[in-house]
N, C-alpha and C positions, 0 to 999 in steps of 0.2 A: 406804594405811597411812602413820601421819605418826611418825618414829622421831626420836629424838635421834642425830645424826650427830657430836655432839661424839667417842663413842668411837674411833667406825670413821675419823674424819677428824683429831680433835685439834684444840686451841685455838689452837695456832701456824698449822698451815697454813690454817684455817680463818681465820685472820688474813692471811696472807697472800695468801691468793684474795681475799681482799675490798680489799685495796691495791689487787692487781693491774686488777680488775676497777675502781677508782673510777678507776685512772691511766688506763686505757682509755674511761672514760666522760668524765676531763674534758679528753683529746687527739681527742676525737671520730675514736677510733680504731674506736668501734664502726658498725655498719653496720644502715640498717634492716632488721629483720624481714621473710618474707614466706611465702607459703602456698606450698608444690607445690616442688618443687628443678628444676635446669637449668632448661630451653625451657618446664616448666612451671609455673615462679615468677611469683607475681604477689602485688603490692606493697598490700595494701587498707588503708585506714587505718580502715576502717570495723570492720573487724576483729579488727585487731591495729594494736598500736604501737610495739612494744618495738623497743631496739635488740642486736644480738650479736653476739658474735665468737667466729667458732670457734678450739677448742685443738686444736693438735697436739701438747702435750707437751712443746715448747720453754726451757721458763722452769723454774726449780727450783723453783716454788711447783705449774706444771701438771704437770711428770713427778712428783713427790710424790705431786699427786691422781692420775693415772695409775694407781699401783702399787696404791693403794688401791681404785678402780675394777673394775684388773684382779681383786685379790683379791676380790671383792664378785661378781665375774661368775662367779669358779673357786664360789665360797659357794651361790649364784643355782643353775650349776648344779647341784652336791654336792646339795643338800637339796631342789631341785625339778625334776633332769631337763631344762633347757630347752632346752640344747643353744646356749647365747648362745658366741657367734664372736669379736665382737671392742663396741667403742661406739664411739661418738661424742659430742664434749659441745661447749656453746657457753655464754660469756656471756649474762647479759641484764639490762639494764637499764630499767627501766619509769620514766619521769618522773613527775611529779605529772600527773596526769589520765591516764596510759597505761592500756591493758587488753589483755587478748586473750580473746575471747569463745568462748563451749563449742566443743569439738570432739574431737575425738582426736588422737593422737600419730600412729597406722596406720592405713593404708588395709586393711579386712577381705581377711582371705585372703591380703594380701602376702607377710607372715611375716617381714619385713625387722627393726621396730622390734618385738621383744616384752615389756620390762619397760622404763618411763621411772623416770629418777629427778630430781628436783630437790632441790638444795642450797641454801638460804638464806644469805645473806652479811651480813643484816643486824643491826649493834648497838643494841640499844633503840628493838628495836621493838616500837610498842604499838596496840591493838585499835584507835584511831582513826588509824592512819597507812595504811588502807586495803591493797590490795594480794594480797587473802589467797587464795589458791589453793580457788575450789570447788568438793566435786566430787559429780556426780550420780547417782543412779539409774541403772545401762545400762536395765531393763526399764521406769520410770517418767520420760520424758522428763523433766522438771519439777519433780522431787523432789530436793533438796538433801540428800544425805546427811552431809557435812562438809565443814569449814572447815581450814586450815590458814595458820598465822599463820607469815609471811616472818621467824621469828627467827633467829640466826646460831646457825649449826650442824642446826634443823630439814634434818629428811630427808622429801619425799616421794616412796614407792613405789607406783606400780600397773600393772595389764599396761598396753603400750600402745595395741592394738586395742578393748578393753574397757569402758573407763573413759571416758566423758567428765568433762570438767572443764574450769574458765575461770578468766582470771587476774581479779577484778575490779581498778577503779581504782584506783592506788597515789596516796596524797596528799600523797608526797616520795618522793624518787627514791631506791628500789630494787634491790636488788641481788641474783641468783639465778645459778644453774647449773645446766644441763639436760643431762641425758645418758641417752641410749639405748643399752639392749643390744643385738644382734643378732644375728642369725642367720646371714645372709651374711657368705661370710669377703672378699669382693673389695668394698675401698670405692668407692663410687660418686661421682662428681664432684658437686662442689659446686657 
């Protein structure tokens, strides 16, 4: 589900994640992407491209988005029961030719990762600057259900186990926020 984030986020801090996240992109502060976490992280470029960096909350633009987060998780569960614990969120930047190709958020059955969100950071952005988040059919491999266009303040929601989806190719460089609810209260090392 692809929501306007303007409300729940606001145009200042939504501005302000987007500074934060380009002074991070041109101090090659961010770090490459990669599949599996700890001992079993692995780095494919065939895959993915993007680079990240995770928030702790640190910065008065990321404990902002924190509170709202939080609020969004207490909402998350009030109206659907899920019982989400605590998130995690990470930059990410996609250059011109990046992608990251279908997959899912969760590994089935985990129960770790249960609703992803992604935040758009970017201003003026148009249908040929590439980059657009798609996402598939779970029952028809191959069936494109929808598109969602990287604009600032776009919201994408879906469960995380559930949903496939893939980033296609961004045709300048990109800017987004990913954040996972979940379910375990003990954070796992990075």
């Amino acid at each position: 589900m692809a929501l306007d984030g303007r409300e729940w986020v606001g145009m200042e801090l939504l501005r302000a994640l987007a500074a934060e996240v380009d002074i991070l992109n041109r101090t090659d502060a961010m770090k490459k992407a990669g599949i599996g976490r700890g001992a079993d992280l692995v780095r494919d470029r065939s895959v993915r491209r993007d680079r990240i960096a995770w928030l702790q909350g640190a910065t008065p633009p990321q404990a902002a988005l924190f509170k709202v987060l939080d609020r969004l998780r207490e909402e998350l569960n009030r109206r659907l029961f899920l019982g989400l614990k605590r998130f995690e969120a990470h930059y990410a930047t996609y250059q011109s030719g990046d992608f990251y190709k279908k997959h899912l958020d969760s590994f089935q059955g985990r129960a770790s990762r249960v609703v992803s969100l992604v935040l758009y950071l970017n201003e003026g952005w148009a249908a040929g600057d590439g980059g657009e988040l798609q996402v598939f059919n779970r029952e028809s491999e191959n069936e494109v259900c929808g598109q969602v266009l990287p604009e600032l303040g776009r919201m994408a929601l879906f469960l995380s186990e559930e949903v496939p989806h893939e980033v296609l190719p961004a045709n300048r460089t990109r800017y987004s926020l990913a954040c996972w609810f979940r379910q375990d209260e003990v954070p796992l090392p990075l």
